[in-house]
Backbone and ligand atoms as CSV (ligand in chain L), in Angstrom:
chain,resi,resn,atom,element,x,y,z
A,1,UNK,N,N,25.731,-17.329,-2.049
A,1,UNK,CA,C,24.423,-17.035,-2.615
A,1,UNK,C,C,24.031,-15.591,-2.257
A,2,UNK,N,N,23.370,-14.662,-3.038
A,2,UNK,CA,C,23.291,-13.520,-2.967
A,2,UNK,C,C,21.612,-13.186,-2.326
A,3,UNK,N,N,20.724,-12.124,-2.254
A,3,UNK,CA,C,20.056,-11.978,-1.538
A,3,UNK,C,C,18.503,-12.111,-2.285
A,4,UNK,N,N,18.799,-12.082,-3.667
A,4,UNK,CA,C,17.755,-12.450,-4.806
A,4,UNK,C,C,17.706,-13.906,-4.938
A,5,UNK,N,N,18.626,-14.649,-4.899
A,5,UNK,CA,C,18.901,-16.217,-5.019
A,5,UNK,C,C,18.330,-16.841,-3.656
A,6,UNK,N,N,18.615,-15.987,-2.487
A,6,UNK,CA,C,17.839,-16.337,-1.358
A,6,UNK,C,C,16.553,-16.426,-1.391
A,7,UNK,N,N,16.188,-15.312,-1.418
A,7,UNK,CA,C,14.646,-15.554,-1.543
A,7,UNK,C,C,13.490,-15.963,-2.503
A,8,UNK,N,N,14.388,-16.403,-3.548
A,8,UNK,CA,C,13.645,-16.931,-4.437
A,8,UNK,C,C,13.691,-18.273,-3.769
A,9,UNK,N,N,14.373,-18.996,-3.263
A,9,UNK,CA,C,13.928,-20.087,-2.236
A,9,UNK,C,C,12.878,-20.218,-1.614
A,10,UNK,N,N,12.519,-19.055,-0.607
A,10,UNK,CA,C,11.321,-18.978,-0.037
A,10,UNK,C,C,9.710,-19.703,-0.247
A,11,UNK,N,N,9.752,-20.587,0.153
A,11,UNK,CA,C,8.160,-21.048,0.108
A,11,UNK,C,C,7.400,-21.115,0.737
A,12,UNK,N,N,6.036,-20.892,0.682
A,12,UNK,CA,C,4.935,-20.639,1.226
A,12,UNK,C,C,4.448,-21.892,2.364
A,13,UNK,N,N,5.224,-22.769,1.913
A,13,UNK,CA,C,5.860,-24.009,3.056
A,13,UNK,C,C,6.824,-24.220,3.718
A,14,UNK,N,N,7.793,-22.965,3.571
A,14,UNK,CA,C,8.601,-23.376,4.525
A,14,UNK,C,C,8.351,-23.172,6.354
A,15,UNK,N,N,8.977,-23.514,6.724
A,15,UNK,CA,C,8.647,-23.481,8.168
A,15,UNK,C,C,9.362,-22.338,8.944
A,16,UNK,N,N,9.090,-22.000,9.852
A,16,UNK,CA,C,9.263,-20.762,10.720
A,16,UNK,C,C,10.831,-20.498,10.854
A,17,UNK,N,N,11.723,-21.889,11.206
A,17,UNK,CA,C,12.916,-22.277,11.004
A,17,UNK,C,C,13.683,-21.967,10.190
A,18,UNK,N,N,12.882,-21.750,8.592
A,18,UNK,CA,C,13.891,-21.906,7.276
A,18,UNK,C,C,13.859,-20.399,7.190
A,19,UNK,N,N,12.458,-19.782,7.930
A,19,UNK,CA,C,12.788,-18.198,7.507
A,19,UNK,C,C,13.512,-17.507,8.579
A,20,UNK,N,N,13.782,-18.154,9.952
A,20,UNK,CA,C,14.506,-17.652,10.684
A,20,UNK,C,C,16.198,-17.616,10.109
A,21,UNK,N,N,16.082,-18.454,9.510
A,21,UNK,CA,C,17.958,-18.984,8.516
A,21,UNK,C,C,17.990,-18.005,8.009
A,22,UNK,N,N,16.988,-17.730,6.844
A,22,UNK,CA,C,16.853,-17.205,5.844
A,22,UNK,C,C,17.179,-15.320,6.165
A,23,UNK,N,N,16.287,-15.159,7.007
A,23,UNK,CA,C,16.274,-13.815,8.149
A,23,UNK,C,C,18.167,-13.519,8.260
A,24,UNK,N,N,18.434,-14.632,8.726
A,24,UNK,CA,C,19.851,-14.458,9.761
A,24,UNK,C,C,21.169,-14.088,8.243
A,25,UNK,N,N,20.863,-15.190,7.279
A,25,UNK,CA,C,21.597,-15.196,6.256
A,25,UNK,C,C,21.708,-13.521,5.467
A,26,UNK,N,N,20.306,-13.497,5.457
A,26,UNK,CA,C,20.156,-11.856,4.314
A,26,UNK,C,C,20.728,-10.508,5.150
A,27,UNK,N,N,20.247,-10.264,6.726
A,27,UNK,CA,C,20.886,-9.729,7.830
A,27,UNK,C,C,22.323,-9.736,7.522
A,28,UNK,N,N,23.236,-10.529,7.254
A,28,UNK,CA,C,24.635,-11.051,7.078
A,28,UNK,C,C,25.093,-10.145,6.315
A,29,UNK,N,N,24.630,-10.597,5.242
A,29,UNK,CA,C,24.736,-9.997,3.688
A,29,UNK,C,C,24.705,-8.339,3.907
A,30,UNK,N,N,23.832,-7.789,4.558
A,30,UNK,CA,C,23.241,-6.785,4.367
A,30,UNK,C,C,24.355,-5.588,5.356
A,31,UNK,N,N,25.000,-6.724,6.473
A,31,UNK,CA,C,26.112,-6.046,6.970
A,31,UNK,C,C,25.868,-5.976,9.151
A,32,UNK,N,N,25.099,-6.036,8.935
A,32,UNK,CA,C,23.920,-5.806,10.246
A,32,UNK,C,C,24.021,-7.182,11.008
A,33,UNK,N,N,24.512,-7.687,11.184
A,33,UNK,CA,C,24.943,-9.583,11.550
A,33,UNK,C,C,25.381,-8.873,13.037
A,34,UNK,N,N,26.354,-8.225,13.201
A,34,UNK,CA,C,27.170,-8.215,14.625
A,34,UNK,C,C,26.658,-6.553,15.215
A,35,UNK,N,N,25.870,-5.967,14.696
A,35,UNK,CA,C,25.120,-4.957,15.417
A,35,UNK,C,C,25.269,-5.047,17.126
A,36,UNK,N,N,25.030,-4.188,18.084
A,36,UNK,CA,C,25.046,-4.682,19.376
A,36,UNK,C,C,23.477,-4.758,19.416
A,37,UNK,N,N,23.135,-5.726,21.381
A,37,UNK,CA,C,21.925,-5.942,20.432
A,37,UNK,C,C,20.612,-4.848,21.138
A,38,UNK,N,N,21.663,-3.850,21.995
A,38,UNK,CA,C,20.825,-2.425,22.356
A,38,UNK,C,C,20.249,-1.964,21.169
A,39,UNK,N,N,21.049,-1.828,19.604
A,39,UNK,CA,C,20.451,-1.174,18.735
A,39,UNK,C,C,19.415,-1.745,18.007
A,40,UNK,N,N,19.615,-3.289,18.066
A,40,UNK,CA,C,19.177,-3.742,17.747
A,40,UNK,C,C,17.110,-3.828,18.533
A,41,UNK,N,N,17.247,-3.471,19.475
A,41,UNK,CA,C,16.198,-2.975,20.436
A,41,UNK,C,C,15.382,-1.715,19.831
A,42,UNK,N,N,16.720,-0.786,19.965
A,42,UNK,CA,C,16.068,0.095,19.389
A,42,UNK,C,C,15.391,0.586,18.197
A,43,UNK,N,N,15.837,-0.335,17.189
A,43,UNK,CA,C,15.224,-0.658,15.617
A,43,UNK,C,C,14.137,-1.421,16.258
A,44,UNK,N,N,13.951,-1.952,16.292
A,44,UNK,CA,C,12.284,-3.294,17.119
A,44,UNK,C,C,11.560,-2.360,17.763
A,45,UNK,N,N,12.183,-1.420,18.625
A,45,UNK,CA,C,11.145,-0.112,18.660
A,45,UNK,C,C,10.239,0.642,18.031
A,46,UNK,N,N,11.347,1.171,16.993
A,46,UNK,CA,C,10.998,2.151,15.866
A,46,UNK,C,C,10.192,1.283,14.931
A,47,UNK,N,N,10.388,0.434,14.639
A,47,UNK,CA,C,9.642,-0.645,13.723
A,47,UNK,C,C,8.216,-0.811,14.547
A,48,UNK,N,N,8.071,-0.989,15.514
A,48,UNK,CA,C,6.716,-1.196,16.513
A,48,UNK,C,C,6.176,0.121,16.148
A,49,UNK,N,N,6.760,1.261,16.166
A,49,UNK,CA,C,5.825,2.754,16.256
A,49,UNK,C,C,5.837,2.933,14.768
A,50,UNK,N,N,6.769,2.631,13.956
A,50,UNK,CA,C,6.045,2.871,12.818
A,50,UNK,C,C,4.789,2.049,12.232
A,51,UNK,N,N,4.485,0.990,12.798
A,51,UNK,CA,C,3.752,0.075,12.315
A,51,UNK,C,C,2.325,0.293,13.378
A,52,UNK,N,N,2.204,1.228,14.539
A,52,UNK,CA,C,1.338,1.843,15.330
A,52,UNK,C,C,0.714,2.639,14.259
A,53,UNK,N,N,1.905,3.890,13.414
A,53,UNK,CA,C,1.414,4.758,12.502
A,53,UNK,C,C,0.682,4.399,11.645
A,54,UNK,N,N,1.306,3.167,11.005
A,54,UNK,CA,C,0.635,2.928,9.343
A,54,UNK,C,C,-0.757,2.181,9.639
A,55,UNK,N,N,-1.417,1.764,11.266
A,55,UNK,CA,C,-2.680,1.316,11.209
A,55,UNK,C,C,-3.574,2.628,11.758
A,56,UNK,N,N,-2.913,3.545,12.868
A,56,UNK,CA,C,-3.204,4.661,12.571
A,56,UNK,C,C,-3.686,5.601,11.376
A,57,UNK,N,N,-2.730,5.267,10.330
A,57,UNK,CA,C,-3.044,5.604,9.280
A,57,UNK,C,C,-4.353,5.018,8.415
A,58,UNK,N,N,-4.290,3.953,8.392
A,58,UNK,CA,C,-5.007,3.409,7.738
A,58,UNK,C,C,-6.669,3.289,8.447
A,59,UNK,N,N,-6.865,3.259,9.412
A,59,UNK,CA,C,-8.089,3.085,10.681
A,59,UNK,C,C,-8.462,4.093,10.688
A,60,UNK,N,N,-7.630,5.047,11.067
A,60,UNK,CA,C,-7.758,6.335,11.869
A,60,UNK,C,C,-7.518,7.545,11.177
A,61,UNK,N,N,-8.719,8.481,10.797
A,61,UNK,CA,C,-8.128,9.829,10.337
A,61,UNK,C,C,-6.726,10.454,10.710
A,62,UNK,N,N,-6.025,10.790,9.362
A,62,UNK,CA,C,-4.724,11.502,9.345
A,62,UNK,C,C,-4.773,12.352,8.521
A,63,UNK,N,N,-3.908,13.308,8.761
A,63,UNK,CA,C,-3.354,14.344,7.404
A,63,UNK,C,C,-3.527,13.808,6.327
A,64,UNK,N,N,-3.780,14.202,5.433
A,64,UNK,CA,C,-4.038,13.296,3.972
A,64,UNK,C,C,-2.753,14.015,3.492
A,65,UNK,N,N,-2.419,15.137,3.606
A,65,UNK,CA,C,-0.664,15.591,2.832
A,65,UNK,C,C,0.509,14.150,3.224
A,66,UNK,N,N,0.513,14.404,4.668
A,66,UNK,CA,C,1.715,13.255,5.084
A,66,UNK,C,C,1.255,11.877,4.496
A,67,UNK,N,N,0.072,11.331,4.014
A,67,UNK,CA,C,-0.183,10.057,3.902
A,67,UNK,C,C,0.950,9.265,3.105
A,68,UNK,N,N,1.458,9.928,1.856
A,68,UNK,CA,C,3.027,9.285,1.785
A,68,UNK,C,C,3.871,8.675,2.265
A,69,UNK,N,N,4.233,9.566,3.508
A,69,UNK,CA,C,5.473,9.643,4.476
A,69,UNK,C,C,5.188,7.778,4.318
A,70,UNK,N,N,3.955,7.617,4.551
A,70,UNK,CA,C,3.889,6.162,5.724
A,70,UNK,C,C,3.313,4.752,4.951
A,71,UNK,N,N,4.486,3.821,5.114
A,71,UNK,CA,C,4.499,2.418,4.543
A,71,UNK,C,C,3.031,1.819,4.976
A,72,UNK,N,N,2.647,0.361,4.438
A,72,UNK,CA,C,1.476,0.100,4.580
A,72,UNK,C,C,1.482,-0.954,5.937
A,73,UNK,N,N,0.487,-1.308,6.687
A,73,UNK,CA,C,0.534,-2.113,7.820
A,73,UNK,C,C,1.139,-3.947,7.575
A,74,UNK,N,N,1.105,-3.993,6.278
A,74,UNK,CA,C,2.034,-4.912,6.072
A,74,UNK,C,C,2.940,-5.006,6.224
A,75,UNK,N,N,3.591,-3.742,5.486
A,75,UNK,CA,C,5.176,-3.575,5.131
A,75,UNK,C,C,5.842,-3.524,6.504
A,76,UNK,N,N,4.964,-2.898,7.601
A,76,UNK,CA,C,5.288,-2.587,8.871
A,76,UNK,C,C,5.587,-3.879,9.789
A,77,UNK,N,N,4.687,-4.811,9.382
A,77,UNK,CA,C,4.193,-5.483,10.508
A,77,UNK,C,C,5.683,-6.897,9.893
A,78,UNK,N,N,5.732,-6.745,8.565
A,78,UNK,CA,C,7.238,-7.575,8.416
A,78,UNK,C,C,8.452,-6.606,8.675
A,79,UNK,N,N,8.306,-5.426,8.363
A,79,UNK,CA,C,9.395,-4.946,9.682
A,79,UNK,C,C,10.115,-5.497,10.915
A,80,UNK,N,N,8.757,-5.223,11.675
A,80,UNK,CA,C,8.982,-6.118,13.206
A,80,UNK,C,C,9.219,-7.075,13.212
A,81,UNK,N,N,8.796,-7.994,12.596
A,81,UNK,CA,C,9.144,-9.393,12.380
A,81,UNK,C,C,10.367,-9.747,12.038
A,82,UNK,N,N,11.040,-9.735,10.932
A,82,UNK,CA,C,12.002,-9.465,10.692
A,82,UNK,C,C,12.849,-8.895,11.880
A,83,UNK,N,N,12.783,-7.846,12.583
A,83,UNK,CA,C,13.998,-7.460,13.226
A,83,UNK,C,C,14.110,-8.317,14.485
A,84,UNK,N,N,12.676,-8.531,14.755
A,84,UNK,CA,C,12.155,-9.321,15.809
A,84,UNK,C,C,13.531,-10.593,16.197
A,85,UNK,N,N,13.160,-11.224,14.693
A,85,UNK,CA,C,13.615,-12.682,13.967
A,85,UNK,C,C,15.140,-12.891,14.097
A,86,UNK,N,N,15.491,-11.258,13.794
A,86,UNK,CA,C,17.311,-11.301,14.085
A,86,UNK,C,C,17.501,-11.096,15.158
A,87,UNK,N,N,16.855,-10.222,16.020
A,87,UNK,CA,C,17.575,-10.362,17.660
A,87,UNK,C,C,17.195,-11.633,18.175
A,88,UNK,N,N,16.458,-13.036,17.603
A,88,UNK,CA,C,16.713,-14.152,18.006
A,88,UNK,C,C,17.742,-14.957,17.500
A,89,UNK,N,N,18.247,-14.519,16.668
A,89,UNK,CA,C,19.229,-14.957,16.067
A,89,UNK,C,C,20.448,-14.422,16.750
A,90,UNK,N,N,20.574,-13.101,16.815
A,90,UNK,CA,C,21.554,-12.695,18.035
A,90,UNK,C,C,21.784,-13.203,19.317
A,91,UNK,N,N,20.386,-13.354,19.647
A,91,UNK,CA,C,20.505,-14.386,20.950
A,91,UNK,C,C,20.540,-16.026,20.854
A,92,UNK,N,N,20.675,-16.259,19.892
A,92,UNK,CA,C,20.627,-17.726,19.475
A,92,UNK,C,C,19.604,-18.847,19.975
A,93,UNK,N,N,18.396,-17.807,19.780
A,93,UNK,CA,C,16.882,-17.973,20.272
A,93,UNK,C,C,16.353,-18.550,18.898
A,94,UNK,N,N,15.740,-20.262,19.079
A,94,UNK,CA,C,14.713,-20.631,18.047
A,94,UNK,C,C,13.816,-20.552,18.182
A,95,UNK,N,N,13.080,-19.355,17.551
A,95,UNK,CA,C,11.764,-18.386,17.552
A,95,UNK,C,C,10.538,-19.899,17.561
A,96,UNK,N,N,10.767,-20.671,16.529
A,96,UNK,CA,C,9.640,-21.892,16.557
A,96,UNK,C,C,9.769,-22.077,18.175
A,97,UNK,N,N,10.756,-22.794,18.882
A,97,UNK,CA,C,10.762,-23.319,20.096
A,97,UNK,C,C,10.239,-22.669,21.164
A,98,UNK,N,N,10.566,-21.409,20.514
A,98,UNK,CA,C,10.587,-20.328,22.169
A,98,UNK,C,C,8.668,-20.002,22.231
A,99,UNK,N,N,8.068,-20.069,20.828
A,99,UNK,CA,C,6.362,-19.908,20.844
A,99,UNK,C,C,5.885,-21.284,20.980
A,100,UNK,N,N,6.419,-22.291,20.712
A,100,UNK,CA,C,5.581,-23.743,21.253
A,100,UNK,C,C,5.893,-24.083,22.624
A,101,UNK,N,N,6.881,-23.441,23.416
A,101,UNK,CA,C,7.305,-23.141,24.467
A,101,UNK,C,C,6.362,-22.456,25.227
A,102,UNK,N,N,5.909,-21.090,24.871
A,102,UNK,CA,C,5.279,-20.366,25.311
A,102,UNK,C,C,4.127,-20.432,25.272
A,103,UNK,N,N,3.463,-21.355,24.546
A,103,UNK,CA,C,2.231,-21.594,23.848
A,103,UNK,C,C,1.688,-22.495,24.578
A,104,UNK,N,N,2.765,-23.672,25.288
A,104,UNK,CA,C,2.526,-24.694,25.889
A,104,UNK,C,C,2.120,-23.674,27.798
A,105,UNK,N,N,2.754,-22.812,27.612
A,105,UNK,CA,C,2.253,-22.246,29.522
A,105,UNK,C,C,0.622,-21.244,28.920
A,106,UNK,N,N,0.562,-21.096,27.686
A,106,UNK,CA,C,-0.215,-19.806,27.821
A,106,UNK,C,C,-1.504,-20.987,27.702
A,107,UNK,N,N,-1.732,-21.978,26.773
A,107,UNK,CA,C,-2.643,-22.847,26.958
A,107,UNK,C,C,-3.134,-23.543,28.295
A,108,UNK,N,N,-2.378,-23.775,29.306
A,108,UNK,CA,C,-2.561,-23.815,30.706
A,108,UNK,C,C,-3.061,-22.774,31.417
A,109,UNK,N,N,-2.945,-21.588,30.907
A,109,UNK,CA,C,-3.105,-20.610,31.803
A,109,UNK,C,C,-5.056,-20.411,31.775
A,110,UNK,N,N,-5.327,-19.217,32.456
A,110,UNK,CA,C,-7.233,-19.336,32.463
A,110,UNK,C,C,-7.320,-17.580,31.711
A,111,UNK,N,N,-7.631,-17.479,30.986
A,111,UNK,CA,C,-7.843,-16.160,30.120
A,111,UNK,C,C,-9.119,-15.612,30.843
A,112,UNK,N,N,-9.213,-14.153,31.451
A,112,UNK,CA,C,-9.908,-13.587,31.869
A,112,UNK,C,C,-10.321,-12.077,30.978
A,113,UNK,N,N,-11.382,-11.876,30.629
A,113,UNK,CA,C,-11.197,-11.084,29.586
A,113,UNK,C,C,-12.440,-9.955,30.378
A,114,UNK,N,N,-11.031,-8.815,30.816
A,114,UNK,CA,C,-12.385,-8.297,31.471
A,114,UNK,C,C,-13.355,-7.123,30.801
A,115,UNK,N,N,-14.329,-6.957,31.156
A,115,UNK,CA,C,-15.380,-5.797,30.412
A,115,UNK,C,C,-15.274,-5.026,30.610
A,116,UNK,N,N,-14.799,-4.140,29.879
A,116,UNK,CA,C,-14.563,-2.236,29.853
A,116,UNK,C,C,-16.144,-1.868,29.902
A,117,UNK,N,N,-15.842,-0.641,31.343
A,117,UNK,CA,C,-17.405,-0.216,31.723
A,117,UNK,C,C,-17.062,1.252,31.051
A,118,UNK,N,N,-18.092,1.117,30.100
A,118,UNK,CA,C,-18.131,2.721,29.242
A,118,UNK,C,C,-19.254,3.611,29.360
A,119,UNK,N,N,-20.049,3.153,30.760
A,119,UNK,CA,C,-21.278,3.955,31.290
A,119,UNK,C,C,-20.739,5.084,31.585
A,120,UNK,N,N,-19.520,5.361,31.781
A,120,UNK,CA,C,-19.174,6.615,32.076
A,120,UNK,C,C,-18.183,7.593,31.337
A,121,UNK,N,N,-18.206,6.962,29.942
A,121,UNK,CA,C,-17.519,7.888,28.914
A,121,UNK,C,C,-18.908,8.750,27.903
L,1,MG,MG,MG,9.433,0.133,8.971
């Protein structure tokens, strides 16, 4: 199955699972499957700072010339995700498990949310 036939699968119901497959399958295709997974780091990087930029961009006064250069905070934010999605797949990490996992200590935990004192800015 090719990478148009893939994602025309995709539904707005599928579960976190089918797009982690789905993630791992198109990755395959695309050639990027056995990457090491330092580079793979380092793309999840670059994907994080570009996606810093494009809300930068979008929030925050910028050059209006460069405004081109830079994808939208969507496009960014499935970036990360996506690359996110394959270095669990590299690690043979099920992204569902590993956040109901994590979800299960962070709900135990006591959230302290402390108050930024700005009397002195
Ligand atoms: Mg990007």
């Amino acid at each position: 199955m090719n990478q148009k036939e893939l994602l025309k699968q995709i539904k707005t119901t599928d579960s976190l699972y089918a797009i982690q497959k789905y993630i791992g399958k198109v990755i395959e295709i695309r050639g990027f499957a056995n990457n090491p997974l330092e580079e793979e780091l380092l793309l999840l990087t670059e994907e994080v700072g570009e996606l810093a930029k494009a809300v930068r961009k979008e929030k925050y006064p910028v050059d209006n010339k460069k405004l081109k250069n830079y994808d939208s905070i969507e496009s960014e934010i499935a970036d990360v995700f996506i690359v996110l999605t394959s270095i669990c797949n590299s690690l043979k990490i099920n992204l569902y498990d590993a956040i109901l996992e994590k979800e299960q200590e962070n709900i135990e935990r006591t959230w302290q949310k402390i108050k930024k004192d700005v009397s002195n800015e």
